[in-house]
Backbone bond lengths (Angstrom), bond angles and torsions (degrees), N, CA, C in turn:
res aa  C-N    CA-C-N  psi(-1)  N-CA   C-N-CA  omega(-1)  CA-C   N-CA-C  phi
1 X - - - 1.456 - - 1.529 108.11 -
2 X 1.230 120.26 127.76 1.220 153.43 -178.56 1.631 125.56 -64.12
3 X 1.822 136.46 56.98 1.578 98.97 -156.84 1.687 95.21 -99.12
4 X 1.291 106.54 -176.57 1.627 138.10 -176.94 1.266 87.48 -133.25
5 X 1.465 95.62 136.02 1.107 98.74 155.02 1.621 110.12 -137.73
6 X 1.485 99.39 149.99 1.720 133.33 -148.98 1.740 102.50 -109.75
7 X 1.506 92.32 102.48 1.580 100.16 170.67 1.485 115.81 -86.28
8 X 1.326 131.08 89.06 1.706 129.69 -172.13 1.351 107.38 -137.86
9 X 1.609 103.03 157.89 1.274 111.25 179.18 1.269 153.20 -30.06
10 X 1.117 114.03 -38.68 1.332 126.77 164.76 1.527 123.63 169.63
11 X 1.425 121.09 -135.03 1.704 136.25 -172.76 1.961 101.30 -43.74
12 X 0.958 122.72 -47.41 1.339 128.39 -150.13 1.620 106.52 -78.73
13 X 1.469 105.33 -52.37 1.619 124.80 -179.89 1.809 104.65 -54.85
14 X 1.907 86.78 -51.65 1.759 83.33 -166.20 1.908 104.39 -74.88
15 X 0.988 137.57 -24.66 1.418 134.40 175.19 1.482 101.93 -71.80
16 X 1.390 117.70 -35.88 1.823 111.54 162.96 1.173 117.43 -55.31
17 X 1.558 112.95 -43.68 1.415 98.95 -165.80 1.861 114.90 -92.33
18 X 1.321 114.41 -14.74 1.043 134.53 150.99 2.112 121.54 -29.54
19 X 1.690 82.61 -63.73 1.036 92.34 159.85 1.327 136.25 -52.21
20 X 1.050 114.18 -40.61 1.410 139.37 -173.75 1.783 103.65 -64.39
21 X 1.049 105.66 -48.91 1.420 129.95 -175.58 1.724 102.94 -52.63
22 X 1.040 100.52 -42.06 1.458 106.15 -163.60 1.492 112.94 -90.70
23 X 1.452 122.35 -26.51 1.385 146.73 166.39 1.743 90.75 -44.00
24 X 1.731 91.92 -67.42 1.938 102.02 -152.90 1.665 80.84 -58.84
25 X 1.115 121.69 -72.53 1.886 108.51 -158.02 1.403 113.97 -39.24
26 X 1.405 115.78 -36.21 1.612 123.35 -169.60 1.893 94.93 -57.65
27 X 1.168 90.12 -64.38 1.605 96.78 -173.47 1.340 123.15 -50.49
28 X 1.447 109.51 -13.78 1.480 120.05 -169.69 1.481 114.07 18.98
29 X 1.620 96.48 80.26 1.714 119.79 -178.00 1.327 107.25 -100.58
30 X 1.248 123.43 129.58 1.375 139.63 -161.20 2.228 99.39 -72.92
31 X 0.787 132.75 133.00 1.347 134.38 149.10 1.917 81.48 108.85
32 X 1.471 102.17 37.87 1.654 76.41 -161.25 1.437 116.84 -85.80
33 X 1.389 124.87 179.50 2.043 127.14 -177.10 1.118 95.72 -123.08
34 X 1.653 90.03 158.79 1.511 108.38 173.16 1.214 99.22 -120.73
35 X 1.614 111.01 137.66 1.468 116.56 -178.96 1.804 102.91 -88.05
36 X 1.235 125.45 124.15 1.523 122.82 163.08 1.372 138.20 -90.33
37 X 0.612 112.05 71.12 2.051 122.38 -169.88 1.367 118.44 -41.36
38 X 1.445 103.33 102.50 1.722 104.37 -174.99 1.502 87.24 -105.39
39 X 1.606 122.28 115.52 1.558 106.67 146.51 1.545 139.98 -83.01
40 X 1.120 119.85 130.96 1.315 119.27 146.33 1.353 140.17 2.44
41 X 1.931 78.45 -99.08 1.503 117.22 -179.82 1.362 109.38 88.54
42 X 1.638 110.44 35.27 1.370 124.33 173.29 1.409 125.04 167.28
43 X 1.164 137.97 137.85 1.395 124.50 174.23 1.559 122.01 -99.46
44 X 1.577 108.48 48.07 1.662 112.13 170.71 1.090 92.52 -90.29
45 X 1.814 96.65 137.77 1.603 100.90 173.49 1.787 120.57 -65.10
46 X 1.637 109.53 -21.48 1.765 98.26 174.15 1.678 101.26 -52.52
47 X 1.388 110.90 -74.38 1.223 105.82 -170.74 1.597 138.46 -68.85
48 X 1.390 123.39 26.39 1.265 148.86 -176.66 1.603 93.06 -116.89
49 X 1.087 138.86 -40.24 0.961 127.98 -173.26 1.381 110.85 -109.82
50 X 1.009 134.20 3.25 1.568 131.43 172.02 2.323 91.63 -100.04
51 X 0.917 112.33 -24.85 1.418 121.29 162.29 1.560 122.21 -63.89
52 X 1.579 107.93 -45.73 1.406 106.39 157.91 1.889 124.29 -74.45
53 X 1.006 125.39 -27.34 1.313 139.18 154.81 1.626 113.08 -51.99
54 X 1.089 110.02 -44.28 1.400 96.08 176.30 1.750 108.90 -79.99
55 X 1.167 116.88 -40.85 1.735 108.64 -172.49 1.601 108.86 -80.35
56 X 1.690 114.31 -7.86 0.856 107.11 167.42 1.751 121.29 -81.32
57 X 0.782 118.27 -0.98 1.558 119.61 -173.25 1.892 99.88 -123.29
58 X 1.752 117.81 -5.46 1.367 91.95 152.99 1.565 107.27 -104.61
59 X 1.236 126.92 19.24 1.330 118.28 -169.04 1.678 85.50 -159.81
60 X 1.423 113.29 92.39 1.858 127.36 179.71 1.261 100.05 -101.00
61 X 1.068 131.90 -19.11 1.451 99.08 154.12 1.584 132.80 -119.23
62 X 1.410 104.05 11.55 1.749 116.68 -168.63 1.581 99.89 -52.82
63 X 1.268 130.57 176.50 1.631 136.29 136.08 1.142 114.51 -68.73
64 X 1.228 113.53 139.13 2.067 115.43 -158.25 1.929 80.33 -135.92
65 X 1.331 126.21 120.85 1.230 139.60 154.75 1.653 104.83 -90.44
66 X 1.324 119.59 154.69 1.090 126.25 143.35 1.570 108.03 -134.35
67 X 1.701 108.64 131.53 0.960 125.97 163.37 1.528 140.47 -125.98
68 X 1.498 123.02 87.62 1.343 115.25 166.77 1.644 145.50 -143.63
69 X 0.735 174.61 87.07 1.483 166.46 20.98 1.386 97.91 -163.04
70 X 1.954 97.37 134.11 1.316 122.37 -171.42 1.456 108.25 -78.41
71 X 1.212 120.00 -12.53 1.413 121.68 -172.09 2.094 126.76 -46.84
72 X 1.660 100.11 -44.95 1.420 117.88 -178.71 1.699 94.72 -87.91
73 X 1.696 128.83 -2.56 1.197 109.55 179.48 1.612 91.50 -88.92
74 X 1.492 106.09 -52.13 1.522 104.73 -158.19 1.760 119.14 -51.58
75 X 1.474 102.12 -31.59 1.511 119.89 175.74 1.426 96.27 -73.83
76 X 1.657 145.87 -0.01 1.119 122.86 -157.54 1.393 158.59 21.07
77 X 1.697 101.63 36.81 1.520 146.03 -148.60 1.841 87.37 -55.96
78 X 1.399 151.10 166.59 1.233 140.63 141.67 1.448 113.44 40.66
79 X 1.281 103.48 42.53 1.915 112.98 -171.50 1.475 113.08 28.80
80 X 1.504 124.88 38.48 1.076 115.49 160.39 1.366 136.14 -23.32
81 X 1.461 99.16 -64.42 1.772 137.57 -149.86 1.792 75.48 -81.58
82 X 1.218 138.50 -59.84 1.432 136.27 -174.17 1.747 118.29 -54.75
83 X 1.387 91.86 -46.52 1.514 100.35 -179.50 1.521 125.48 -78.11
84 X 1.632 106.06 -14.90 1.610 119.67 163.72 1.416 94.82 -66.80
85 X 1.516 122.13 -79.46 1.434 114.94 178.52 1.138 119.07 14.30
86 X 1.533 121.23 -93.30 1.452 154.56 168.28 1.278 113.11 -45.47
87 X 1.199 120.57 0.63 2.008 121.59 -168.41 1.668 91.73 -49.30
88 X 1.439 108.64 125.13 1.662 115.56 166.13 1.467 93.02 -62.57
89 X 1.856 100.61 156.45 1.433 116.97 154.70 1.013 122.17 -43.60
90 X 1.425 117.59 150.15 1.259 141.15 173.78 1.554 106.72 91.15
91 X 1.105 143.18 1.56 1.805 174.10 174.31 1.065 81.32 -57.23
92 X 1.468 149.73 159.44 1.058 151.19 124.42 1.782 112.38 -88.99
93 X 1.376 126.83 178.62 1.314 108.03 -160.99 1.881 76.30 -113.41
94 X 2.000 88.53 148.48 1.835 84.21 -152.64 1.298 94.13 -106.45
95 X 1.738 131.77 150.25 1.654 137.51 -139.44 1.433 75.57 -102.42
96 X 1.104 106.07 119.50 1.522 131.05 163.02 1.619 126.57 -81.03
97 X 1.221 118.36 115.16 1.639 121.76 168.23 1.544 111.91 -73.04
98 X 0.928 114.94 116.29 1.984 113.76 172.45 1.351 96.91 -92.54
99 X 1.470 123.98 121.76 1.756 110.34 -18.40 2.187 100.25 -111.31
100 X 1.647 92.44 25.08 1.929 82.56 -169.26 1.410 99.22 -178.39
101 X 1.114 124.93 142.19 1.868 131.76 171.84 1.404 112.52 -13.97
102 X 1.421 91.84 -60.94 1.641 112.21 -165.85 1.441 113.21 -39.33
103 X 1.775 79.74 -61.65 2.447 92.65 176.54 1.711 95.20 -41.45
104 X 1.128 108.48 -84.34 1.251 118.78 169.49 1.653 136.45 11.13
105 X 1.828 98.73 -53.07 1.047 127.36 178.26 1.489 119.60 -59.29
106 X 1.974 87.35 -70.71 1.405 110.55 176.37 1.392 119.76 -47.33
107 X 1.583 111.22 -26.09 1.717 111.29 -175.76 1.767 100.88 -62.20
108 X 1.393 127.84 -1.94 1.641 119.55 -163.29 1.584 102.01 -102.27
109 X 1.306 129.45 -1.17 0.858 151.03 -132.95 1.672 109.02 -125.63
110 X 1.313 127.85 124.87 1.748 129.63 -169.42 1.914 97.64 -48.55
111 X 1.449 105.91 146.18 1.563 119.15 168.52 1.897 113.86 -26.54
112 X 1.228 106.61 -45.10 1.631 107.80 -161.59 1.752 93.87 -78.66
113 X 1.324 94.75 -8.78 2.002 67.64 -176.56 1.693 111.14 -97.79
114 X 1.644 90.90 -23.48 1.551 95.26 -175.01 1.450 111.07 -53.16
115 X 1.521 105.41 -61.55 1.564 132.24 -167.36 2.119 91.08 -56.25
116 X 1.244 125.60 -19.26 1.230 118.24 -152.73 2.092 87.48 -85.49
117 X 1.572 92.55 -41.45 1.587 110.36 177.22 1.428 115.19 -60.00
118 X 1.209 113.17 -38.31 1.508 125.86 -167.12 1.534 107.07 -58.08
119 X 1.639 92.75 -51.61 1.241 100.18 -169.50 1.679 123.70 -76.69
120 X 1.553 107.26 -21.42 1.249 129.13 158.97 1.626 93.89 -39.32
121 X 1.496 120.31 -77.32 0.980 143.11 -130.65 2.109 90.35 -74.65
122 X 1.370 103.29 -37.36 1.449 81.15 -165.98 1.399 104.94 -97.09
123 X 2.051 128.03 19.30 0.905 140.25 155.32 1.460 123.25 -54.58
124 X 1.299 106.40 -41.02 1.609 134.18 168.72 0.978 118.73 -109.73
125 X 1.210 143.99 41.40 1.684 164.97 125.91 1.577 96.73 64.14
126 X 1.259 91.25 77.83 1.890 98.85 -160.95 1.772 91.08 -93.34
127 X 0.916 95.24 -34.54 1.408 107.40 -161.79 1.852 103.29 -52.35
128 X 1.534 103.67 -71.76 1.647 121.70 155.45 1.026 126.29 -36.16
129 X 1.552 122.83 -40.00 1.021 129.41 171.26 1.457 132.54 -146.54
130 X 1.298 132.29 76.86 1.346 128.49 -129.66 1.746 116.04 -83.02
131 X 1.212 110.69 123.04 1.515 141.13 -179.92 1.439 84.92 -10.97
132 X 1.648 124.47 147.95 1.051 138.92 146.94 1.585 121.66 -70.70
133 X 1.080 138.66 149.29 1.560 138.43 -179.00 1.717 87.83 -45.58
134 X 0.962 128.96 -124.00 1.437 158.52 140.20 2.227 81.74 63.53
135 X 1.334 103.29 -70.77 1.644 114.55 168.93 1.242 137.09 -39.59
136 X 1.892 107.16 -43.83 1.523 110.45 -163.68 1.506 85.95 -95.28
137 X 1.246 129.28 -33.09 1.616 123.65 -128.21 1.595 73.20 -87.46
138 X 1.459 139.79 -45.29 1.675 145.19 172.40 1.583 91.95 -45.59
139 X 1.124 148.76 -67.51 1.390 153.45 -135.61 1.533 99.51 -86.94
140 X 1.668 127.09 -37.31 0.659 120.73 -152.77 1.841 103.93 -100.98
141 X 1.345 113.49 -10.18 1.497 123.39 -162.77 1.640 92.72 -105.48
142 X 1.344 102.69 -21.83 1.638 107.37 175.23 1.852 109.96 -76.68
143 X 1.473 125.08 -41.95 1.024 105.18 -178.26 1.578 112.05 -145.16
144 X 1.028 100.26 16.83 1.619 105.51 168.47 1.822 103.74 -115.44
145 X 1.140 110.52 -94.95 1.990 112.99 -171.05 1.330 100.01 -83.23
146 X 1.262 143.08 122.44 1.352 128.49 148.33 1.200 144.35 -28.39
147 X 1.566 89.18 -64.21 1.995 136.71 172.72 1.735 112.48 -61.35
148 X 1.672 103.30 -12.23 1.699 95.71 -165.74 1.416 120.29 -59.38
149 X 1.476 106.50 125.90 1.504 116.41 -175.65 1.288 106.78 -140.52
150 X 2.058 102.48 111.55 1.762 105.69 -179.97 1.817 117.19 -37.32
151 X 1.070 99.43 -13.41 1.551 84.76 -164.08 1.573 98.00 -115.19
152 X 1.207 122.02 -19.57 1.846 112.05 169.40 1.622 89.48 -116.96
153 X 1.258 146.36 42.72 1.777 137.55 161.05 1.541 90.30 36.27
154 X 1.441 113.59 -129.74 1.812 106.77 -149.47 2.071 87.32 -139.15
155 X 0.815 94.69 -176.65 1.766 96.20 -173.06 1.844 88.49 -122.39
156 X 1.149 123.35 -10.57 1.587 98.29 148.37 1.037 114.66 -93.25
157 X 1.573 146.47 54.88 1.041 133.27 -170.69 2.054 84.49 -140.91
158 X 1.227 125.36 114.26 1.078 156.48 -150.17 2.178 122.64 -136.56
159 X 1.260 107.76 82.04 1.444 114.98 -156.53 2.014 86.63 -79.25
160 X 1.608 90.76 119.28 1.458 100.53 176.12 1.379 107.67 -151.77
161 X 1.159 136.55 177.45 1.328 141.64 156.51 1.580 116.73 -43.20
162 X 1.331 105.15 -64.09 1.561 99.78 169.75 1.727 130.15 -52.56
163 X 1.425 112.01 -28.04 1.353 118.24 -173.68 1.637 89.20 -76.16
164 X 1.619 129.64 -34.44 1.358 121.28 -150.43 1.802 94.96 -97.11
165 X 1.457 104.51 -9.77 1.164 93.99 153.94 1.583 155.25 -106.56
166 X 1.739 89.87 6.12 1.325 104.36 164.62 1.629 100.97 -103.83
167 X 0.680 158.28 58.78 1.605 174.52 -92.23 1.794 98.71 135.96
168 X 1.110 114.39 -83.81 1.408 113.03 -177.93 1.357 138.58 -54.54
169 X 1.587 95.94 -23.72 1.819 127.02 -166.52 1.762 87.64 -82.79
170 X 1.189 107.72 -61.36 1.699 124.21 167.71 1.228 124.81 -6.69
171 X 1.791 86.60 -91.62 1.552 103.02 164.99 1.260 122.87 -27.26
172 X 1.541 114.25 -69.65 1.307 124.24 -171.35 1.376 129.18 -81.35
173 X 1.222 125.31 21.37 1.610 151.92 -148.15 1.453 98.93 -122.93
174 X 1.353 113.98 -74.55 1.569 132.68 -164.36 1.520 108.88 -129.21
175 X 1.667 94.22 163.93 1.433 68.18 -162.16 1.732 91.60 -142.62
176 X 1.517 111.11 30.23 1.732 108.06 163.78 1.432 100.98 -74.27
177 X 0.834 133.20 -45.26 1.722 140.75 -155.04 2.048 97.66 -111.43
178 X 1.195 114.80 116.66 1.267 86.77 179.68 2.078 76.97 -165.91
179 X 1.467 103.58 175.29 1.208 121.41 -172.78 1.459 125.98 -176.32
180 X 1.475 91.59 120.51 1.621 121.49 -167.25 1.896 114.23 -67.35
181 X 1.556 109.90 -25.78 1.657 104.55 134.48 1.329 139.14 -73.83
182 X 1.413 117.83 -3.09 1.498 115.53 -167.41 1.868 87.87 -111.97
183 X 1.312 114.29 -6.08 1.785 92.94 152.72 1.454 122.64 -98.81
184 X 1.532 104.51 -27.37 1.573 103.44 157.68 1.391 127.34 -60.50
185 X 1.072 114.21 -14.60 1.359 122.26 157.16 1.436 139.36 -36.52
186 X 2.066 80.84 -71.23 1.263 111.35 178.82 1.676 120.08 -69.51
187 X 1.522 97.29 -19.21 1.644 95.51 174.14 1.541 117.19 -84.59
188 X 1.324 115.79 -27.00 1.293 149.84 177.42 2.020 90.20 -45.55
189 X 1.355 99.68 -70.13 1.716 111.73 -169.58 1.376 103.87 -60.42
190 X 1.187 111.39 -46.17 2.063 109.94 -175.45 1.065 117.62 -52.28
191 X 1.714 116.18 -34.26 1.096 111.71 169.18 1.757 120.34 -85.25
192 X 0.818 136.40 -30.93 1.469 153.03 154.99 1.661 99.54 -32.76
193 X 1.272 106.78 -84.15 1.744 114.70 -136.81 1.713 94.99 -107.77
């Protein structure tokens, strides 16, 4: 068995990928991975990458992902978006959510809810400028999940074949909402399953 391990933000990623974990064992898929959840507890690139530096030197030869949300790059919050630019060698280039988990989320989710989000989303010009936490997580408990909680996601939220295939169909469909782990994903499974 095969793991990666996943440098991301925090509560939301690691109960995703958790999830994830439990999908692959259920399925008992031959060649299968284990996803490893290193958090953060933020997506500034100093500290995302002094996080990959450290697991990279206790684990020199593992697969080291980093994954987290384009949102504080695109706003260029703490010169993120500048200081990726410049990422010294050996950086790997880090799988970006456009623009946050959540988008992310919703891509797992049947057509009517995405498009229901989308449109949320280009109500508040998320796209141009992407919703602050404090904004979507209100927007999103108002008319998408009720229950949504970064650290348990939503209790309709159900890791199956179908969710992983409207996730992939998603991604590659449209392209306001889209995510640079959810094709690593998908290459991840082709070879797997």
């Amino acid at each position: 068995m095969k793991s990666i391990i996943v440098i991301c933000e925090g509560k939301s990623e690691t109960k995703y990928l958790q999830e994830l974990n439990r999908f692959l064992r259920e399925q008992s898929v031959e060649n299968s991975i284990v996803f490893v959840p290193k958090e953060v507890g933020t997506g500034h690139f100093t500290e995302v990458v002094k996080k990959y530096r450290n697991e990279r030197k206790l684990n020199k030869k593992a697969n080291i992902e980093i994954w987290v949300d384009y949102d504080i790059y695109k706003r260029n919050e703490q010169r993120n978006y500048d200081k990726y630019k410049k990422k010294p060698k050996g950086i790997p280039n880090f799988k970006f959510n456009y623009f946050n988990f959540e988008d992310f989320l919703i891509m797992h989710f049947n057509d009517d809810v995405l498009n229901k989000w989308k449109e949320i989303c280009k109500a508040n010009n998320h796209f141009n400028e992407p919703m602050k936490s404090d904004k979507y997580l209100k927007l999103i408990k108002e008319n998408i999940f009720s229950d949504y909680d970064k650290s348990s996601l939503t209790n309709l939220f159900v890791f199956n074949k179908q969710t992983l295939e409207n996730l992939f169909k998603h991604n590659a469909e449209q392209s306001e909402i889209k995510s640079d782990f959810a094709e690593f994903l998908r290459e991840v499974f082709s070879k797997i399953t």
